[in-house]
C-alpha positions in Angstrom: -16.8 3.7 -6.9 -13.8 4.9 -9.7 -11.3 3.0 -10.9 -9.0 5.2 -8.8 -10.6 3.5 -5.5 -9.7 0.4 -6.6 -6.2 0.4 -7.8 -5.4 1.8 -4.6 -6.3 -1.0 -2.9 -3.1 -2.6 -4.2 0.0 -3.0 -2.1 3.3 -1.4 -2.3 5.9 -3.3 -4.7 8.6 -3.2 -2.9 9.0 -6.2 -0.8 11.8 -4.8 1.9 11.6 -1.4 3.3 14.9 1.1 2.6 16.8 0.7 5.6 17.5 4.6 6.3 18.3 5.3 10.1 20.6 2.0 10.7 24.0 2.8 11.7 26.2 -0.4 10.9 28.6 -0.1 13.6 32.1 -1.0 13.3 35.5 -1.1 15.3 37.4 2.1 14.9 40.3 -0.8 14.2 38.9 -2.1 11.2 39.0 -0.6 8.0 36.5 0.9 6.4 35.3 -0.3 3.2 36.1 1.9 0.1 37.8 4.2 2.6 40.7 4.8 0.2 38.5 5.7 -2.9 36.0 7.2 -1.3 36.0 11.6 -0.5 36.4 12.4 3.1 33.8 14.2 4.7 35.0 14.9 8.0 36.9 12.4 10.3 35.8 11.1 13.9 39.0 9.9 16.6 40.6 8.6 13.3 37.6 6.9 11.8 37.1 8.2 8.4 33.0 9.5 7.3 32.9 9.3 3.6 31.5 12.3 1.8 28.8 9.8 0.3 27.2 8.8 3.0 26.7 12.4 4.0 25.4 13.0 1.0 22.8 10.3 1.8 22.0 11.8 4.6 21.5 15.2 3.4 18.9 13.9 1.2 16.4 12.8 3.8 16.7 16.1 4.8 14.5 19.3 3.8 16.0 21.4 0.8 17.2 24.9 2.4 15.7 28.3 1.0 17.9 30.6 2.2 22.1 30.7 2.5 21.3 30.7 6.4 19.2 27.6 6.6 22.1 26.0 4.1 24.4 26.8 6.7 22.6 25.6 9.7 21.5 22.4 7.5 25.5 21.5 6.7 26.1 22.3 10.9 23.0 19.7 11.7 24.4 16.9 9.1 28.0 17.3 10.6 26.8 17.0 14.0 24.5 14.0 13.7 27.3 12.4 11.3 29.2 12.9 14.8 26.8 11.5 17.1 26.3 8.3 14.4 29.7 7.6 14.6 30.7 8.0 18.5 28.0 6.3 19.0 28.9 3.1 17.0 32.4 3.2 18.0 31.5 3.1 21.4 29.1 0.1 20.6 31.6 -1.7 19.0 34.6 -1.1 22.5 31.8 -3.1 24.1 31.4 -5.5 21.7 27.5 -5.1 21.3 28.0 -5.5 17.2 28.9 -9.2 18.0 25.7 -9.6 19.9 23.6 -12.8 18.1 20.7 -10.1 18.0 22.4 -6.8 17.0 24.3 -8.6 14.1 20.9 -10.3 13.2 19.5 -6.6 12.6 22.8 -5.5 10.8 22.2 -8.2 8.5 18.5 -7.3 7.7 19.6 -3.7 7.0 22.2 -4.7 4.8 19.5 -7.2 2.7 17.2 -4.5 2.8 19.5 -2.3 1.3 20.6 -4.7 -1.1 16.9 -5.9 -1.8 15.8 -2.4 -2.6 18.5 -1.5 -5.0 18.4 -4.5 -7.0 14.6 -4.1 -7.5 15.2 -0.5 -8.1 18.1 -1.6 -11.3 15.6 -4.8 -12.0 12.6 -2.1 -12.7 14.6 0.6 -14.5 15.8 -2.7 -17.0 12.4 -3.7 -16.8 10.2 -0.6 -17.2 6.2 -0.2 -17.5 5.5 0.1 -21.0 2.6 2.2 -22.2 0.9 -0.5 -23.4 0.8 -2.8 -20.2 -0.2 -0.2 -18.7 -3.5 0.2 -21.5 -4.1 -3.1 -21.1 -3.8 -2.7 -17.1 -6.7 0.0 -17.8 -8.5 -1.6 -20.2 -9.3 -4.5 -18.0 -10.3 -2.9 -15.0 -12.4 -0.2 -16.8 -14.1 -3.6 -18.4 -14.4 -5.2 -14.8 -16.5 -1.8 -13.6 -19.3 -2.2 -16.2 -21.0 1.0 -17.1 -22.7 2.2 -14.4 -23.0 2.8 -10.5 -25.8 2.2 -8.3 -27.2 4.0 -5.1 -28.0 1.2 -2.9 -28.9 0.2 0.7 -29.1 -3.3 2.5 -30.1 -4.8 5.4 -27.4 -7.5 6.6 -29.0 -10.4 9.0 -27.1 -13.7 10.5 -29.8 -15.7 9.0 -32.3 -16.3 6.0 -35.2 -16.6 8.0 -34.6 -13.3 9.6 -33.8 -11.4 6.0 -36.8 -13.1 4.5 -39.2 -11.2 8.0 -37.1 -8.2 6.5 -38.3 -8.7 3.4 -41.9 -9.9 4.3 -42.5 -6.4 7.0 -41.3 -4.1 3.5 -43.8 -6.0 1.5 -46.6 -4.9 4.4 -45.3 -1.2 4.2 -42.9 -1.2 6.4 -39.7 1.6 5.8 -36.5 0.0 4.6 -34.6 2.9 6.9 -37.0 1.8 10.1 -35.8 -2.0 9.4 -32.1 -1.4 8.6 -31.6 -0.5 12.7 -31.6 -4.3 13.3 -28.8 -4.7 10.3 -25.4 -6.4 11.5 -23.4 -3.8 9.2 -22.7 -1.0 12.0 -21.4 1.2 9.6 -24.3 1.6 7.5 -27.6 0.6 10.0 -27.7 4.1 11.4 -28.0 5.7 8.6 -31.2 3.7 6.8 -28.9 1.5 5.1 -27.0 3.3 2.8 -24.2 2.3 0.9 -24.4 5.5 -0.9 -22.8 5.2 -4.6 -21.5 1.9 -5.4 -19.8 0.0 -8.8 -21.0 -3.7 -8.8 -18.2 -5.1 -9.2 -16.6 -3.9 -5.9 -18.6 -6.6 -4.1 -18.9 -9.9 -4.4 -20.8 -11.5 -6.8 -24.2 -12.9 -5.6 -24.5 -9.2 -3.5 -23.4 -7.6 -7.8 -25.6 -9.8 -9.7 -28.6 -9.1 -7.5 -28.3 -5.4 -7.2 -28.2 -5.6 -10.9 -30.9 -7.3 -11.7 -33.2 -4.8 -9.8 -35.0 -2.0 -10.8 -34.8 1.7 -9.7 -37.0 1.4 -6.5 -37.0 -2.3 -6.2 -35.7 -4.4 -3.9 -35.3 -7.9 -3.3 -37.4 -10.4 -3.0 -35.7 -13.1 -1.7 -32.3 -12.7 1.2 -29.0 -12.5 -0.8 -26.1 -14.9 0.9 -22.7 -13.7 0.8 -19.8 -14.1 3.0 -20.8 -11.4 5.7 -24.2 -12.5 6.5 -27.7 -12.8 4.4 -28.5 -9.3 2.4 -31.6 -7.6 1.6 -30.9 -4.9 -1.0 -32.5 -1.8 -2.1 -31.9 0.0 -5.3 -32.7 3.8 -4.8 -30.8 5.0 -8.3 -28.4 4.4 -11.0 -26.4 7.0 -13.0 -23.4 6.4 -15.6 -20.2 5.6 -14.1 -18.1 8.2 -15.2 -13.9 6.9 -15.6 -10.9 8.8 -15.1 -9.0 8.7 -18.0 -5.9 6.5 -18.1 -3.5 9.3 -17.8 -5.3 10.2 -14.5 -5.2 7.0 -12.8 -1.6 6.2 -14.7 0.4 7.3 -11.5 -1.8 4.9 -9.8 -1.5 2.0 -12.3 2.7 2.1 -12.1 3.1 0.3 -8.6 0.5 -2.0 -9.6 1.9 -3.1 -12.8 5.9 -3.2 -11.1 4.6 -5.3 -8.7 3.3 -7.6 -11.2 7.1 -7.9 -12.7 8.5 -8.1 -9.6 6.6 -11.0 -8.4 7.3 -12.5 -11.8 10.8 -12.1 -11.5 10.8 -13.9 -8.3 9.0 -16.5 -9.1 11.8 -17.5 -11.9 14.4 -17.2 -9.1 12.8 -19.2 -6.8 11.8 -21.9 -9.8 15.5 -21.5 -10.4 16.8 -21.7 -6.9 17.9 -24.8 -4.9 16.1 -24.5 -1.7 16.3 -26.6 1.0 
């Protein structure tokens, strides 16, 4: 187990989506906002398409490589800037942008949009430092020990059945002939075998014992964690060997933002009057 593997079992920071393919629809009556300042891109039974929200658009889209795919790119944007638009014109003759349940999703695209680029400004005033993310390293690096351990276990529903486990491989039975009664599917098929492991990926009585034994052993008495009553067999251990910190630094960077982000909205809440 790396330290890559387990930084990626963090979540993304970003705590609302970027609303992309939401068309806000709006009378062809009302004005747009920013029409006036905005550049025109093209125009739609009077309804004015700003030139910036084609340019958003042309981003989600895949750079061209040759003047003929630019040209058929800039013919695809203008006609699905078209069908965007009809389409929320005509939505909005029938009045579906004032349904309860059309202007509830408007809203959330809006906040999401909002929500995004403030946490996007927040994190660019607020950036990773080199030395959080050291420390981030650091710790974890210190968390994994020193080395990793080729292991296989027997998981049972009670001690009494571990301890028969344990009392049939003291009589000479195979650990890989006992394992086919083990209630981890993923691993009872194949003898057991959790193949290379760091300790400190699982929880602690499961760590502590595996670390106690030696190269061959196993153990003498079941092991109780959350997932059932272990019996554990140490085939070898080998030197963990760590990515450096600039390898695993991509990986670190969401980590550590969402650290600050959660931060950040814990003052506003603490701050907030909610009610």
């Amino acid at each position: 187990m790396t330290i890559s593997r387990i930084t990626l079992q963090t979540s993304a920071f970003f705590l609302v989506s970027l609303v992309t393919s939401v068309v806000m629809a709006q009378s062809p009556t009302k004005p747009t906002p920013n029409a006036t300042t905005n550049q025109t891109y093209l125009t739609v039974n009077g309804k004015i398409i700003p030139k910036a929200r084609a340019d958003l658009l042309a981003s989600m889209l895949p750079p061209s490589k040759t003047p003929g795919d630019a040209e058929a790119m800039r013919k695809t944007l203008g006609d699905e800037l078209v069908r965007r638009e009809l389409a929320a014109q005509e939505a909005s003759k029938r009045g579906i942008d004032t349904r309860p349940e059309v202007r509830a999703q408007i809203d959330m695209a809006i906040q999401g949009v909002l929500v995004n680029a403030y946490l996007a400004d927040y994190l660019r005033e607020h950036p990773v430092t080199d030395e959080l993310v050291r420390r981030e390293y650091e710790s974890i690096r210190s968390a994994l020990g020193t080395k990793e351990y080729k292991a296989r276990h027997i998981v049972l529903g009670s001690a009494a059945d571990a301890q028969a486990v344990i009392d049939k491989l003291g009589r000479g039975t195979k650990f890989s002939d006992l394992a086919a009664q083990s209630q981890d599917r993923l691993t009872k098929d194949r003898g057991g075998d959790l193949g290379w492991i760091n300790a400190a990926t699982y929880m602690r009585p499961f760590s502590e014992a595996l670390t106690k034994l030696q190269k061959g052993a196993y153990t003498s008495k079941p092991v109780q964690t959350d997932f059932g009553w272990h019996v554990i067999l140490l085939d070898d251990v080998r030197d963990l060997k760590v990515p450096t910190m600039a390898e695993v630094k991509p990986q670190l960077l969401p980590r550590l933002q969402q650290q600050i982000v959660e931060r950040h909205f814990s003052e506003l809440r603490t701050r907030a009057k909610i009610e």
